[in-house]
MARMIMI-913724 format. One record per atom (N, C-alpha, C, CB): residue in three letters; z, x, y. Coordinates in steps of 0.2 Angstrom, whole numbers, plus 5000, padded with zeros to 4 digits. Atoms other than C-alpha are relative to their C-alpha. Glycine has a CB too. Layout:
BEGIN
ALAZXY...
! end
This chain:
BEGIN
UNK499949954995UNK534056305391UNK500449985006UNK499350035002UNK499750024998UNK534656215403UNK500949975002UNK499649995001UNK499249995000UNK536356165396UNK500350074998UNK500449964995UNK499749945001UNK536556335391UNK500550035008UNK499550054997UNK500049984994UNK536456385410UNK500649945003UNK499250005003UNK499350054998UNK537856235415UNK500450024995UNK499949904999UNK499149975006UNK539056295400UNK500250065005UNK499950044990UNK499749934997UNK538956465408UNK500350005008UNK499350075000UNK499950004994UNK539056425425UNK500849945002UNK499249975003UNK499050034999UNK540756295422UNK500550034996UNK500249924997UNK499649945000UNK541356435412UNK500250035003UNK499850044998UNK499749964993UNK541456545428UNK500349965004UNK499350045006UNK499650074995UNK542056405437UNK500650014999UNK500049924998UNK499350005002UNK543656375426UNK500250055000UNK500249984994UNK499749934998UNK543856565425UNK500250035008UNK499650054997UNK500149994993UNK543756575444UNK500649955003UNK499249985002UNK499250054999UNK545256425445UNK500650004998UNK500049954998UNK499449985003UNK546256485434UNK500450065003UNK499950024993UNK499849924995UNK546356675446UNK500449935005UNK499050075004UNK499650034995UNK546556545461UNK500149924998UNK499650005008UNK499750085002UNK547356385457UNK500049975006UNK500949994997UNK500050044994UNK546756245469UNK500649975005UNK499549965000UNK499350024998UNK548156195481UNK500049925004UNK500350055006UNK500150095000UNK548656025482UNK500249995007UNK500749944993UNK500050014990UNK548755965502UNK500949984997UNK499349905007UNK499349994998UNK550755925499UNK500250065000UNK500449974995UNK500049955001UNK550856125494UNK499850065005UNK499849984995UNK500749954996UNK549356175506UNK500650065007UNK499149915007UNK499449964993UNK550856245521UNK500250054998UNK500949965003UNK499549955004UNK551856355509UNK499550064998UNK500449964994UNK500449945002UNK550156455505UNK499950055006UNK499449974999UNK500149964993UNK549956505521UNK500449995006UNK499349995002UNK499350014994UNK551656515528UNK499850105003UNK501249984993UNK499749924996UNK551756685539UNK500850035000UNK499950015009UNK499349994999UNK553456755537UNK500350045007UNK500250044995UNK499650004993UNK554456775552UNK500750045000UNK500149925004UNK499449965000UNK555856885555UNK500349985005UNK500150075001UNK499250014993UNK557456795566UNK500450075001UNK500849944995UNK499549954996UNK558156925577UNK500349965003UNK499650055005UNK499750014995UNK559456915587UNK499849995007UNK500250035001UNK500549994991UNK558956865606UNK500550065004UNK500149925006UNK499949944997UNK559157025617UNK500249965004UNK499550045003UNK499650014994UNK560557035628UNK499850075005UNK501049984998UNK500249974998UNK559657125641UNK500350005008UNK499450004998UNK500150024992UNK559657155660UNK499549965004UNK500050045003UNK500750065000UNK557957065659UNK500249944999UNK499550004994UNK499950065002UNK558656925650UNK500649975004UNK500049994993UNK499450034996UNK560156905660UNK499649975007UNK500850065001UNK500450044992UNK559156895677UNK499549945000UNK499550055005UNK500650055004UNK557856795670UNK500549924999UNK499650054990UNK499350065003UNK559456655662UNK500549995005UNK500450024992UNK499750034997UNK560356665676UNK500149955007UNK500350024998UNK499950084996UNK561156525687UNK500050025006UNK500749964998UNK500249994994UNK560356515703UNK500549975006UNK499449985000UNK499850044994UNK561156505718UNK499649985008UNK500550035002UNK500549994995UNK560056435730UNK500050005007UNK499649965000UNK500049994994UNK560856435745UNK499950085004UNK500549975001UNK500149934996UNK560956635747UNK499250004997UNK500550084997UNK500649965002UNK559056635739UNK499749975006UNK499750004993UNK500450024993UNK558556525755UNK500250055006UNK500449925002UNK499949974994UNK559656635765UNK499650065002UNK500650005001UNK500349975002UNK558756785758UNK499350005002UNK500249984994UNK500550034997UNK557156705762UNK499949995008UNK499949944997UNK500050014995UNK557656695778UNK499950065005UNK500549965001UNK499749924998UNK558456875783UNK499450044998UNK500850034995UNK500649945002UNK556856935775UNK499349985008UNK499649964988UNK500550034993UNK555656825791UNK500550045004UNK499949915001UNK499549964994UNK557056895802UNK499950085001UNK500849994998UNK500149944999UNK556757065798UNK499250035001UNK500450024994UNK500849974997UNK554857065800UNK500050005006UNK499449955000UNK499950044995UNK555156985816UNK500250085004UNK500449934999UNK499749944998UNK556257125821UNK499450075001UNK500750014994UNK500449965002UNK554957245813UNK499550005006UNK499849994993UNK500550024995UNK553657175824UNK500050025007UNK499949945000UNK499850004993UNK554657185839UNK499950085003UNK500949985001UNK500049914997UNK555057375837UNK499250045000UNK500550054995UNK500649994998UNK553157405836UNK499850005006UNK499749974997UNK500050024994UNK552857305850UNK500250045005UNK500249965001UNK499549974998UNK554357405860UNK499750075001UNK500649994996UNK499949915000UNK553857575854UNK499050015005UNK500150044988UNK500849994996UNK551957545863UNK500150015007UNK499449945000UNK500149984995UNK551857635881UNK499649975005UNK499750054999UNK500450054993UNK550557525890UNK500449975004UNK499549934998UNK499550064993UNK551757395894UNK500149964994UNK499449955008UNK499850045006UNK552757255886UNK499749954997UNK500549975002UNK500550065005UNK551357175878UNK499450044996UNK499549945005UNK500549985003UNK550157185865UNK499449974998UNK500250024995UNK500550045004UNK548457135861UNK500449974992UNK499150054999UNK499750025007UNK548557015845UNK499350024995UNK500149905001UNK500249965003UNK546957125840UNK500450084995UNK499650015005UNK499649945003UNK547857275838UNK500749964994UNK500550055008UNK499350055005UNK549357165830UNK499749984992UNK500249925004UNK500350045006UNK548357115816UNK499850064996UNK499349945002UNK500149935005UNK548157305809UNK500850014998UNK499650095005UNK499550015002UNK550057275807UNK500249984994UNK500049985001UNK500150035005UNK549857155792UNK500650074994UNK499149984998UNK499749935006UNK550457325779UNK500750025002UNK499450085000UNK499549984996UNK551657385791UNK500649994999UNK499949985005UNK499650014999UNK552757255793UNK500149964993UNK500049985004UNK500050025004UNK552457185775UNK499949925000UNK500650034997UNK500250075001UNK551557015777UNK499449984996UNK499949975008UNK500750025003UNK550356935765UNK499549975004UNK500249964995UNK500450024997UNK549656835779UNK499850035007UNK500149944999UNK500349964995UNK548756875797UNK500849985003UNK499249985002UNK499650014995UNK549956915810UNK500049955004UNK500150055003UNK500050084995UNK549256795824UNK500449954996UNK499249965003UNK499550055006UNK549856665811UNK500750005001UNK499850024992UNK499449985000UNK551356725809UNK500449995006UNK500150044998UNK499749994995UNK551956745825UNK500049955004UNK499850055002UNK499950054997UNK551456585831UNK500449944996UNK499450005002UNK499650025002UNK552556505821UNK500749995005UNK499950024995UNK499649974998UNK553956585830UNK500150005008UNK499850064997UNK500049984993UNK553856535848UNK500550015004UNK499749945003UNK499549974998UNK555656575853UNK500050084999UNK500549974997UNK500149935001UNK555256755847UNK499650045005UNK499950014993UNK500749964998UNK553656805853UNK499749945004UNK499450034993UNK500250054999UNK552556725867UNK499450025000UNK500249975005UNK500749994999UNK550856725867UNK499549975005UNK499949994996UNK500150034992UNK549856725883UNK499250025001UNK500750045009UNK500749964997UNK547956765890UNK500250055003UNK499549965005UNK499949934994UNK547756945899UNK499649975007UNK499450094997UNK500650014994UNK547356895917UNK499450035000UNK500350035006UNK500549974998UNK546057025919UNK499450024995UNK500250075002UNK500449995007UNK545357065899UNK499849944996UNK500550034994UNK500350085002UNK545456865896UNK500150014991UNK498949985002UNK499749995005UNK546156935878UNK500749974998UNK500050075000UNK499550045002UNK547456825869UNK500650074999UNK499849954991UNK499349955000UNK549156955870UNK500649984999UNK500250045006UNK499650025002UNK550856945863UNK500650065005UNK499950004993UNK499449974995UNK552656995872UNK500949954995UNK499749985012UNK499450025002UNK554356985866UNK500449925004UNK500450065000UNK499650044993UNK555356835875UNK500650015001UNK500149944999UNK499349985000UNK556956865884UNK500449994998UNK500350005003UNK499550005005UNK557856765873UNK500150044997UNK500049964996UNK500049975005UNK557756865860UNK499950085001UNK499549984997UNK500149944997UNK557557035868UNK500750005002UNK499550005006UNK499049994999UNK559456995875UNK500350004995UNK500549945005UNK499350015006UNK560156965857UNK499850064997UNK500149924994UNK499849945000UNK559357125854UNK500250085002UNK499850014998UNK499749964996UNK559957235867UNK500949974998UNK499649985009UNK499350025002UNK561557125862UNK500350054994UNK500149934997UNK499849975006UNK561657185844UNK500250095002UNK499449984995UNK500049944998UNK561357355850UNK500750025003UNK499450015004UNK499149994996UNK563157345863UNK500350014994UNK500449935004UNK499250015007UNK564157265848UNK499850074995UNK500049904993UNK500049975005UNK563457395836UNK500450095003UNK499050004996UNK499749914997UNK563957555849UNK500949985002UNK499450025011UNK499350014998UNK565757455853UNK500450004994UNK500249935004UNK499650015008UNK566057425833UNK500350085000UNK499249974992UNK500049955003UNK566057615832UNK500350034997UNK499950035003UNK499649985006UNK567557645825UNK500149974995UNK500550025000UNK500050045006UNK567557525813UNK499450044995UNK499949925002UNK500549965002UNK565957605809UNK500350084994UNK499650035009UNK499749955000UNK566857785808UNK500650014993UNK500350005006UNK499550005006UNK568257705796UNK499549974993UNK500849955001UNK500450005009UNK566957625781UNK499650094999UNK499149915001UNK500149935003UNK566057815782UNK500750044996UNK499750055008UNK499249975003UNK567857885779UNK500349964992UNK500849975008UNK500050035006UNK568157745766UNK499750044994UNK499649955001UNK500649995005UNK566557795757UNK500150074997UNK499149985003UNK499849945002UNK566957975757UNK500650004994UNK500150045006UNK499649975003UNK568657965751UNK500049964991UNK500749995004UNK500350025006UNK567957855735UNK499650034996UNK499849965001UNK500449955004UNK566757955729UNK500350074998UNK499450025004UNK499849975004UNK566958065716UNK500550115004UNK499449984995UNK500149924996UNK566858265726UNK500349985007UNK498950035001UNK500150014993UNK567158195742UNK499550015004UNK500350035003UNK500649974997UNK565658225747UNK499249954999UNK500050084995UNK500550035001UNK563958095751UNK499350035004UNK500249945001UNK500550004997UNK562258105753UNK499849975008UNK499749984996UNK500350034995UNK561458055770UNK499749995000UNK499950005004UNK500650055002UNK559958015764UNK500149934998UNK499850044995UNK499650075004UNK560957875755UNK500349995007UNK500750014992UNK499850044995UNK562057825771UNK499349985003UNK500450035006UNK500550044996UNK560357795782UNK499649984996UNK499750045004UNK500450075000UNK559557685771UNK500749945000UNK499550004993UNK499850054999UNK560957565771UNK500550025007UNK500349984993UNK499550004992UNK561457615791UNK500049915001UNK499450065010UNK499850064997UNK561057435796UNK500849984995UNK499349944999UNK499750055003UNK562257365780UNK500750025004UNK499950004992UNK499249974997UNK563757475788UNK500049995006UNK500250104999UNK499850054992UNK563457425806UNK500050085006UNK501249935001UNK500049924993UNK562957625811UNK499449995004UNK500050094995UNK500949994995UNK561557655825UNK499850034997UNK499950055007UNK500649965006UNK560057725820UNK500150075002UNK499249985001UNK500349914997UNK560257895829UNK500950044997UNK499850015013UNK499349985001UNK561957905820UNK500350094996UNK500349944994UNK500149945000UNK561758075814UNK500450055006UNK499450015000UNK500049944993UNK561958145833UNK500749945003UNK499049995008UNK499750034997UNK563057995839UNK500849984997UNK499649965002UNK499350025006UNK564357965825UNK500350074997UNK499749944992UNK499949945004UNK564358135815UNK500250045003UNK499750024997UNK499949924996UNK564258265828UNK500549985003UNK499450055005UNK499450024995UNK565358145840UNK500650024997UNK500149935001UNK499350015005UNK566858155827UNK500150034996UNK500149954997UNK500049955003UNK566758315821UNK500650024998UNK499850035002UNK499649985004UNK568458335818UNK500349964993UNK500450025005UNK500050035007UNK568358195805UNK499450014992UNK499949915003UNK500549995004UNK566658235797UNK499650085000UNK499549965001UNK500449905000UNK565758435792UNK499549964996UNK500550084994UNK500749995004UNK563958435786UNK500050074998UNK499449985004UNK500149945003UNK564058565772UNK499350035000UNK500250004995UNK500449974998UNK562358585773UNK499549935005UNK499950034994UNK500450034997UNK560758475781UNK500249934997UNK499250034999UNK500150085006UNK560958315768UNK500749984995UNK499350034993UNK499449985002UNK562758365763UNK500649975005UNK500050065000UNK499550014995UNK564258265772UNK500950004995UNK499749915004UNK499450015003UNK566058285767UNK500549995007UNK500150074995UNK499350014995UNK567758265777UNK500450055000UNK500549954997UNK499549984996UNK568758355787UNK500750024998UNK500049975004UNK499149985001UNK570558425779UNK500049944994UNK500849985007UNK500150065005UNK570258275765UNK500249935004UNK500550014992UNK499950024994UNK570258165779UNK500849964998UNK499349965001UNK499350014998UNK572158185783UNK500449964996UNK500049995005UNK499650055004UNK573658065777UNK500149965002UNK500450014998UNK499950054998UNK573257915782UNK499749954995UNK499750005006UNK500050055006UNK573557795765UNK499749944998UNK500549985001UNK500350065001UNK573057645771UNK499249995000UNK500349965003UNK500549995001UNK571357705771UNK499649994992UNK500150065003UNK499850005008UNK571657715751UNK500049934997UNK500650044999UNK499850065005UNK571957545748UNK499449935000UNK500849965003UNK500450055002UNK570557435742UNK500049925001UNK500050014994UNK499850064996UNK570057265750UNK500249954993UNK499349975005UNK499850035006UNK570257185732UNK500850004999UNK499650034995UNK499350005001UNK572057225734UNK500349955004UNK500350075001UNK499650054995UNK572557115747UNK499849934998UNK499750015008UNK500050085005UNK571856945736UNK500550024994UNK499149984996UNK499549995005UNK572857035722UNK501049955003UNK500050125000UNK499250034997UNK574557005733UNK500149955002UNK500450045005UNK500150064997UNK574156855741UNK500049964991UNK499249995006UNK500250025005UNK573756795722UNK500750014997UNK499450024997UNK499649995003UNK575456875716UNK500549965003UNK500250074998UNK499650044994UNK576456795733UNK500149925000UNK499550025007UNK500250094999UNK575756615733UNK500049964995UNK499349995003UNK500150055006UNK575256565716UNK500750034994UNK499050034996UNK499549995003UNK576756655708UNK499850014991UNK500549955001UNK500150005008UNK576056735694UNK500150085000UNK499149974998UNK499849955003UNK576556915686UNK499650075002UNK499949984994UNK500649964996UNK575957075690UNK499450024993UNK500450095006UNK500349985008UNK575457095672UNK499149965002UNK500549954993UNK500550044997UNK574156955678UNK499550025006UNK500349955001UNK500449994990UNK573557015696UNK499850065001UNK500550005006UNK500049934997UNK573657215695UNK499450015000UNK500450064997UNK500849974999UNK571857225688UNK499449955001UNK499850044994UNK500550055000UNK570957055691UNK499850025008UNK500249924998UNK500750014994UNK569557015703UNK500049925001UNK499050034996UNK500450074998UNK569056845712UNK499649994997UNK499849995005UNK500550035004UNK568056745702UNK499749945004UNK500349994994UNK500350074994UNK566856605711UNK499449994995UNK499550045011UNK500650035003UNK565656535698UNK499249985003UNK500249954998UNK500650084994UNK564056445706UNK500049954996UNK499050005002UNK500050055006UNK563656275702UNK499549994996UNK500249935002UNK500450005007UNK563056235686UNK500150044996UNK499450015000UNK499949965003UNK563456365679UNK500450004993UNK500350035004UNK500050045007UNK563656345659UNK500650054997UNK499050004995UNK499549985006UNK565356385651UNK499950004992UNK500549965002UNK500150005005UNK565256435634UNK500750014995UNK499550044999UNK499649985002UNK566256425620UNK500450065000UNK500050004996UNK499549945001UNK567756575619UNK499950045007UNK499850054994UNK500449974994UNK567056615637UNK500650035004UNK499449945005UNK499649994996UNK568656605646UNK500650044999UNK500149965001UNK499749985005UNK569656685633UNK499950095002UNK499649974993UNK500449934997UNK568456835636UNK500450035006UNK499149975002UNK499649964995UNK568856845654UNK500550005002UNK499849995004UNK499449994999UNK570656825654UNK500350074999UNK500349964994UNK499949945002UNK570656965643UNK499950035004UNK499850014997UNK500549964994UNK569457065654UNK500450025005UNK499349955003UNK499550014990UNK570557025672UNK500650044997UNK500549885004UNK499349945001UNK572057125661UNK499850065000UNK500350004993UNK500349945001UNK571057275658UNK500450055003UNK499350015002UNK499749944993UNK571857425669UNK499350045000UNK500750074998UNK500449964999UNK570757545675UNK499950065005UNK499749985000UNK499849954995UNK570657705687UNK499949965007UNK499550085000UNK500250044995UNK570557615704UNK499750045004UNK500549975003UNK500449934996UNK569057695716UNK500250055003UNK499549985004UNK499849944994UNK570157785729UNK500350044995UNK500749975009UNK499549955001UNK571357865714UNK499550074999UNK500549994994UNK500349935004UNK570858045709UNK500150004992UNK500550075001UNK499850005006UNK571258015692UNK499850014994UNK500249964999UNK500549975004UNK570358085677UNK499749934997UNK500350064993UNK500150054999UNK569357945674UNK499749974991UNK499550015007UNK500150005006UNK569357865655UNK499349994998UNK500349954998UNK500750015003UNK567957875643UNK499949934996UNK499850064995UNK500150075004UNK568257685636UNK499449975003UNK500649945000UNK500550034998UNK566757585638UNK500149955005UNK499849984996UNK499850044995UNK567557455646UNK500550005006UNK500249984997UNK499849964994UNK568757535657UNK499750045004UNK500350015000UNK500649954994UNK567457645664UNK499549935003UNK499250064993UNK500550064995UNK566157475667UNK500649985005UNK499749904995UNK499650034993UNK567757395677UNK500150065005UNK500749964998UNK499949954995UNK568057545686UNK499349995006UNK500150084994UNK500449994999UNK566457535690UNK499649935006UNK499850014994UNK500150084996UNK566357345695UNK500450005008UNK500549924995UNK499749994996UNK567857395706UNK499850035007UNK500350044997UNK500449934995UNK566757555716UNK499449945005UNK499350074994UNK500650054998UNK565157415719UNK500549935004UNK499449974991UNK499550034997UNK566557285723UNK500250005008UNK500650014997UNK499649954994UNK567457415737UNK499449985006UNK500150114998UNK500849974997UNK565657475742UNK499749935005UNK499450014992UNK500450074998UNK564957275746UNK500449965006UNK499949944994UNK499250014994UNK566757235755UNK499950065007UNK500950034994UNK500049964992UNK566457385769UNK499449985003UNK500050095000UNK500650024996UNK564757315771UNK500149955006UNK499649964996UNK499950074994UNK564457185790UNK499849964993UNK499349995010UNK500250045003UNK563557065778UNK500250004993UNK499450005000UNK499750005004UNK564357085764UNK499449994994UNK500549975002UNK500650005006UNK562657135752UNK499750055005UNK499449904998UNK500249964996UNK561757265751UNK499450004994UNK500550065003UNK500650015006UNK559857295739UNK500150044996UNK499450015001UNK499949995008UNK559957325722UNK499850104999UNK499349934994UNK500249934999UNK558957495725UNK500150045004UNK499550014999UNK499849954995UNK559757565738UNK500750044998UNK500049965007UNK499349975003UNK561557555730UNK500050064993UNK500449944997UNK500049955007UNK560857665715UNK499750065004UNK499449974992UNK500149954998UNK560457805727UNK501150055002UNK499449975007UNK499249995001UNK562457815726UNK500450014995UNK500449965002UNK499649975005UNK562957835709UNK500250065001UNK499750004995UNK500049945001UNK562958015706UNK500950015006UNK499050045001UNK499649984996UNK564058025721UNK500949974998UNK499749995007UNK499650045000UNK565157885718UNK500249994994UNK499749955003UNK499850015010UNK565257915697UNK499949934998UNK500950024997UNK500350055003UNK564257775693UNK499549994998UNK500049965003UNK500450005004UNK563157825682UNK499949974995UNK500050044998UNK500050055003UNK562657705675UNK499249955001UNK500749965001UNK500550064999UNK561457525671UNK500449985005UNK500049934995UNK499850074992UNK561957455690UNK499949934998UNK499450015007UNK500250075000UNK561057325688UNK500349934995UNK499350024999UNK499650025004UNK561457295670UNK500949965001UNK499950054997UNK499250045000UNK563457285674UNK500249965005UNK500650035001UNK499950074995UNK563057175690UNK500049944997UNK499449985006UNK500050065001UNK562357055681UNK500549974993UNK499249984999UNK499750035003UNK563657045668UNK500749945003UNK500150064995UNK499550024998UNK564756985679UNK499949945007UNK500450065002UNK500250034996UNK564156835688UNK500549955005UNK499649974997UNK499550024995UNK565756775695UNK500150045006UNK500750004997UNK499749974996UNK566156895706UNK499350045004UNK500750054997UNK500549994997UNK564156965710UNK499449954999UNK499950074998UNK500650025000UNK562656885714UNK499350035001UNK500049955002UNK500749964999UNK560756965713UNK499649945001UNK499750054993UNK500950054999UNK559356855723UNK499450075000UNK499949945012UNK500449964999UNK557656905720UNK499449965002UNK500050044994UNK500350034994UNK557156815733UNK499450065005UNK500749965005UNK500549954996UNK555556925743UNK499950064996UNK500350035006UNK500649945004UNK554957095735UNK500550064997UNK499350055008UNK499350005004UNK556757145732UNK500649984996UNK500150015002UNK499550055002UNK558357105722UNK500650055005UNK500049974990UNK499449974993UNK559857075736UNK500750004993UNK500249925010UNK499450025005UNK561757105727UNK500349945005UNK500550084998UNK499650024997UNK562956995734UNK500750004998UNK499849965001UNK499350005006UNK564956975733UNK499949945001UNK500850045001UNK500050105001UNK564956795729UNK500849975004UNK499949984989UNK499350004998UNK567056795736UNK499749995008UNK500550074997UNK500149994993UNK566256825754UNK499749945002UNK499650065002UNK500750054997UNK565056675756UNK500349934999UNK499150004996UNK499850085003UNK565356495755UNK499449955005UNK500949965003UNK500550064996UNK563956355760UNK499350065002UNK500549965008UNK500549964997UNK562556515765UNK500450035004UNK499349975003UNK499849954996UNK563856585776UNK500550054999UNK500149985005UNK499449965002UNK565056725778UNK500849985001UNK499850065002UNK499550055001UNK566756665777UNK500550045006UNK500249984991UNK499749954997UNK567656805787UNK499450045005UNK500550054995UNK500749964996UNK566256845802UNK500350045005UNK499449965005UNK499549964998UNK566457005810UNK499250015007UNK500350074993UNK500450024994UNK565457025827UNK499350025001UNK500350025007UNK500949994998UNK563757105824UNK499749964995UNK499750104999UNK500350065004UNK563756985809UNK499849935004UNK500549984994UNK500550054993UNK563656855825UNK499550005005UNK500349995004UNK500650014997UNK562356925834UNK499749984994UNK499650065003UNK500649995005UNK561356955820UNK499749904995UNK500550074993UNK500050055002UNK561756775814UNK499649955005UNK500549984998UNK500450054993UNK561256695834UNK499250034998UNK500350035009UNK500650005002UNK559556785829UNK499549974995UNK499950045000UNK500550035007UNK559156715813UNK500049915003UNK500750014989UNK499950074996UNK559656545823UNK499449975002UNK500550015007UNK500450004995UNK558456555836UNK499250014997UNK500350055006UNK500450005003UNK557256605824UNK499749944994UNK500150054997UNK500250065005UNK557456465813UNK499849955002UNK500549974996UNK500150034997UNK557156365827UNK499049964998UNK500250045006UNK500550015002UNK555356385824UNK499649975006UNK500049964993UNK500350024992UNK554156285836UNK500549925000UNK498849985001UNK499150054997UNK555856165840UNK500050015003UNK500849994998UNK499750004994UNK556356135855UNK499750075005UNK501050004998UNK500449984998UNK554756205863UNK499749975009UNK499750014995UNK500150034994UNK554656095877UNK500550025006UNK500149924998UNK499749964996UNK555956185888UNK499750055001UNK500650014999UNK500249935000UNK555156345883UNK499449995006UNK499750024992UNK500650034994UNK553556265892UNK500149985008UNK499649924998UNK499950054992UNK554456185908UNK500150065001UNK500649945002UNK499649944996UNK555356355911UNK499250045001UNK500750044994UNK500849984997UNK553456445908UNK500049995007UNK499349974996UNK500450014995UNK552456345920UNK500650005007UNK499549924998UNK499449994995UNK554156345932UNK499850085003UNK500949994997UNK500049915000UNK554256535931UNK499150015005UNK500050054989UNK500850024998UNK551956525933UNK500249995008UNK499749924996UNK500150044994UNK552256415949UNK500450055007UNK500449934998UNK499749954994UNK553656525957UNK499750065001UNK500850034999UNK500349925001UNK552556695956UNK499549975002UNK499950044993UNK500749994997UNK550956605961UNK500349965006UNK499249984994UNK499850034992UNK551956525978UNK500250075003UNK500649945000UNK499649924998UNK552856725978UNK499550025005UNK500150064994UNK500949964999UNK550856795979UNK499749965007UNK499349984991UNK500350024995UNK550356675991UNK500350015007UNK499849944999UNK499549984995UNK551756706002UNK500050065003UNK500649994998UNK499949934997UNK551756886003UNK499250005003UNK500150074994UNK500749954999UNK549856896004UNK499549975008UNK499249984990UNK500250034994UNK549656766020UNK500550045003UNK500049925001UNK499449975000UNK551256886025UNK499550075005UNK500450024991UNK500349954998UNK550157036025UNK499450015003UNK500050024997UNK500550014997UNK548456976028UNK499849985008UNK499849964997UNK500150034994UNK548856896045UNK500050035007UNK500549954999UNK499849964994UNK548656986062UNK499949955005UNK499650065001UNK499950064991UNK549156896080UNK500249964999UNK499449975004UNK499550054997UNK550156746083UNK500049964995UNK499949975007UNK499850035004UNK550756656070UNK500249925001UNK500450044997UNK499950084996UNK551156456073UNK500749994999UNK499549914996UNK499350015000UNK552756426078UNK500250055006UNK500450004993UNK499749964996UNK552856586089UNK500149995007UNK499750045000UNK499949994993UNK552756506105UNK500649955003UNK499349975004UNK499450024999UNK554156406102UNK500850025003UNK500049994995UNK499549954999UNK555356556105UNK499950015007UNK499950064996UNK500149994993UNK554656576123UNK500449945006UNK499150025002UNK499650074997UNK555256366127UNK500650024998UNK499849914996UNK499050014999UNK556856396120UNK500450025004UNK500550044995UNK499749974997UNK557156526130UNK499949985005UNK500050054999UNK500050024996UNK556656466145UNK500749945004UNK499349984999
! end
């Protein structure tokens, strides 16, 4: 009975081996391979920001202008409070959201001792914060140069109009990039209505120009044209070569690939409608993107700083016929733009303008604006003057007080008064 029950039972066996055939361990991988499907890697706008080649000096500088602009932020808080030129560092600390800081303001601000000083309330015995004059004068400064720049101001608005498609731009879109153009904040009342026979507001949000703002040409000619002739002038090259290229500035490291140069040779011949013409504007892919590189090119070139944030310039398409991946055709073109996404934004830059973190052609509110980032980078440096001058200042105000107040407190003859009755005698 019992071989019967072992026959039947290595019967099922072998039949059971023969369905799965046991796999020999050289073999054992191939059983239980997964198949995998090789794609192509995406040439995205993802993957291009993500792969490309950093430049770290604007992402430092980037980091820097971003502390600079808290700083600023903080001030006009401060400024805009009625008590008086100081603030508890209570109240300051409901700030945090405000001014966009992850960490506590006191903190912050004490880093900063050329900016902000921090002192006891005689009477409250409360720790209080106050701008310092340094810094108070470079922005009362900036403020002059931004009201003396004015027409310069006056000709990038005129610029930007006669480039856009209608003639015709939002304001909503200028006042978020007023600082980058170097307008006041109250420019509405002080630039627009001032100069009315250059600008009409068709309606509340509507701005266009005045007679197509008259026939003055050289208003028309694109800063990229003036490296064109200097390039056809000096290097003696063709115009076949020059009429439609761009400056090119690599960074370093930056990884040349086979047929890469080939590519942009080609590319730099292209023609294409140039932003100021009127010209029906082709539907090639490619001469529409350069056209396009051209507008964002112009556009970064009227800026003081020459950069402006990735989402602010897409509030301009529509006006400017640049409907389009922005971003996407920045980053195809890393010679001539650069995107840090350094802080909570990404910045464009024109990479032609900068050399070493600075700008290479500074124009005078880009000098305040630079003496502040200075004085800020200072940090607690060269705080030991800061202190002499304090306790100096202190010393003269509490000899002032004691002077006036024995001054006023004192009635009847003072020592020395009988000296005036011997002279005379």
């Amino acid at each position: 009975m019992n071989s019967l029950k072992s026959l039947r039972y290595s019967s099922i066996r072998e039949a059971l081996t023969q369905q799965n055939p046991t796999k020999s361990p050289f073999l054992y991988p191939l059983y239980f391979y997964n198949q995998r499907r090789w794609l192509k890697p995406v040439d995205s706008a993802q993957t291009r920001l993500e792969n490309r080649t950093r430049d770290h000096r604007l992402d430092k500088l980037i980091a820097q202008i971003r502390k600079l602009n808290i700083i600023l932020e903080i001030s006009r808080l401060c400024c805009s409070k009625k008590r008086g030129p100081f603030v508890s560092l209570q109240l300051m600390s409901r700030w945090k959201n405000l001014v966009g800081l992850n960490v506590n303001v006191g903190a912050f601000i004490g880093k900063y001792p050329h900016a902000f000083e921090i002192f006891t309330h005689p009477f409250r015995k409360n720790l209080c914060c106050k701008i310092t004059e340094k810094f108070k004068v470079l922005i009362d400064e900036e403020e002059g140069v931004v009201r003396e720049c004015e027409v310069d101001a006056v000709m990038r608005v005129k610029k930007l109009l006669l480039m856009s498609k209608n003639g015709v731009l939002r304001v909503h879109a200028l006042r978020l990039i007023r600082k980058e153009l170097g307008l006041p904040e109250d420019f509405r009342d002080s630039i627009l209505a001032k100069y009315s026979s250059d600008f009409r507001l068709v309606d509340l949000e509507t701005l266009e120009l005045v007679d197509g703002g008259g026939e003055d040409e050289s208003l028309c000619v694109a800063k990229v044209e003036e490296w064109r002739e200097v390039e056809y002038r000096e290097k003696w090259l063709s115009e076949f070569e020059t009429n439609y290229a761009f400056p090119i500035h690599f960074p370093t490291g930056f990884k040349i690939e086979k047929g890469f140069r080939e590519e942009l040779k080609n590319w730099q011949r292209v023609p294409y409608v140039k932003p100021y013409d009127r010209k029906e504007i082709s539907r090639g892919l490619e001469r529409f993107e350069k056209r396009v590189v051209a507008v964002i090119h112009e556009l970064l070139s009227l800026t003081v700083e020459k950069m402006v944030e990735v989402e602010r310039l897409a509030h301009f398409r529509k006006d400017l016929g640049i409907e389009v991946n922005v971003r996407e055709v920045i980053l195809k073109h890393p010679g001539i733009f650069y995107v840090s996404t350094k802080g909570s934004t990404q910045t464009l830059f024109l990479r032609e303008a900068y050399s070493k973190g600075c700008l290479i052609e500074p124009n005078p509110i880009y000098n305040v604006r630079r003496k502040m980032l200075d004085l800020v980078l200072l940090k607690t440096r060269h705080t030991r003057k800061l202190l002499q001058t304090e306790d100096e200042t202190h010393e003269e105000e509490k000899i002032r007080d004691v002077l006036t107040s024995s001054h006023e407190d004192w009635e009847g003859e003072r020592d020395g008064d009988w000296v005036l009755p011997i002279l005379g005698k």
